[in-house]
C-alpha positions as CSV (number, residue, x, y, z in Angstrom):
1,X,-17.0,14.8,16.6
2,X,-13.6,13.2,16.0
3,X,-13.9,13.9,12.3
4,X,-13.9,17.7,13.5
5,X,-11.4,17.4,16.1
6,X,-8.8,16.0,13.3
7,X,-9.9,18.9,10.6
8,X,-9.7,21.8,12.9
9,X,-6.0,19.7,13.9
10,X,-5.1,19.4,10.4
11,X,-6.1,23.5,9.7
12,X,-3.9,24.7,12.8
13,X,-1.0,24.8,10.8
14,X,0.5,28.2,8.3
15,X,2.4,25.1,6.2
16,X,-0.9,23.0,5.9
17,X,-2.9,25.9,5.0
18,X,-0.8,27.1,2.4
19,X,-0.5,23.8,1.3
20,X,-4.2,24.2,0.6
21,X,-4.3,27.6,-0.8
22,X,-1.9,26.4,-3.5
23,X,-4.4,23.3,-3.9
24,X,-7.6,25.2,-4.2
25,X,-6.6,26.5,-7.5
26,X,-6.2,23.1,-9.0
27,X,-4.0,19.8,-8.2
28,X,-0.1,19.6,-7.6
29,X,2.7,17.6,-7.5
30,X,4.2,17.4,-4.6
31,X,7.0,18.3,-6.1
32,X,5.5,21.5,-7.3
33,X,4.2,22.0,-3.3
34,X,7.5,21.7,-2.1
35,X,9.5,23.9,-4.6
36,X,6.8,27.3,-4.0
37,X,7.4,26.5,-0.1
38,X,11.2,25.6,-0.4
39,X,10.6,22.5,2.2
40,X,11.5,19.4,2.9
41,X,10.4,16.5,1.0
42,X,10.1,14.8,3.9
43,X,8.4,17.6,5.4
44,X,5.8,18.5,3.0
45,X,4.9,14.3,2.8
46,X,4.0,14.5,6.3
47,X,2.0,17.6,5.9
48,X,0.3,16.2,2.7
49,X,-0.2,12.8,5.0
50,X,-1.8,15.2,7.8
51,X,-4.0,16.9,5.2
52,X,-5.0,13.1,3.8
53,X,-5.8,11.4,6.8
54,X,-8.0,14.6,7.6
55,X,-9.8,14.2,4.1
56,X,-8.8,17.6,3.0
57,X,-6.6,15.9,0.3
58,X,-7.0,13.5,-2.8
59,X,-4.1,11.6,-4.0
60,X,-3.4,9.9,-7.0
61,X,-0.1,8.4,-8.5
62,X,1.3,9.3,-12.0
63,X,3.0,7.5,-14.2
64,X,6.4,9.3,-13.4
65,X,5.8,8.3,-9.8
66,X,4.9,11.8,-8.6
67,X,2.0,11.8,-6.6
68,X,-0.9,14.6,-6.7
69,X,-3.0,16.3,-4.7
70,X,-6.0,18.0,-4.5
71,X,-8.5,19.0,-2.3
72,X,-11.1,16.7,-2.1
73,X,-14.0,19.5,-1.9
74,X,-14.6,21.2,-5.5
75,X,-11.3,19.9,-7.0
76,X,-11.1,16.0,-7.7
77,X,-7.9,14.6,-9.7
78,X,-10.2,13.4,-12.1
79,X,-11.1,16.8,-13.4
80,X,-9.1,18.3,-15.9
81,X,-7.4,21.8,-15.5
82,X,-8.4,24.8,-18.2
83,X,-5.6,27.0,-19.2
84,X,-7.6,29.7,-16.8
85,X,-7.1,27.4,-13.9
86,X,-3.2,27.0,-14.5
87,X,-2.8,31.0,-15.0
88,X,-4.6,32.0,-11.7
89,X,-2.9,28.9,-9.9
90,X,0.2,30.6,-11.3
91,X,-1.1,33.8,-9.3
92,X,-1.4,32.4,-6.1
93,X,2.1,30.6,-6.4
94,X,4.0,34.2,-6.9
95,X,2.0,34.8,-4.0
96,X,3.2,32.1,-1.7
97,X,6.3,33.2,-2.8
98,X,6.6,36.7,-2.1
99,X,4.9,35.7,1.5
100,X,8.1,33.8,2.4
């Protein structure tokens, strides 16, 4: 029951779920996440941490010390991204954008 309590938590928020629209199409940088929603570093670590701690988010480091995310259902940071992936992960991006 707590596992659903933190979820539903974790999905009450416009900034979290478009945090998770962006990720759906593939993983991010964060610092990709918080160029599209013009926010805070700061900001968009503690949403990220939210999303994690509510297993709705992967992270993994790279080696230029950027982490990324992706959701943990149907988009694991050990699989790859197709060129088809990065054009409709493009898409929603303009789409996030224009939403501002």
């Amino acid at each position: 029951m707590r596992e659903i309590v933190t979820i539903t938590k974790a999905l009450a928020n416009e900034v979290r779920l478009r945090i998770l629209m962006l990720l759906s199409e593939g993983e991010l940088c964060a610092c990709q996440i918080i160029e599209v929603l013009d926010l805070a570093p700061s900001t968009v670590s503690k949403h990220l941490s939210i999303l994690h701690q509510a297993r709705l988010v992967d992270a993994r480091k790279m080696a230029d010390g950027c982490i990324t995310n992706a959701l943990a259902l149907g988009h694991h940071p050990s699989m790859g991204t197709s060129s088809a992936g990065y054009e409709s992960r493009s898409k929603t991006m303009i789409k996030l954008r224009q939403m501002q």
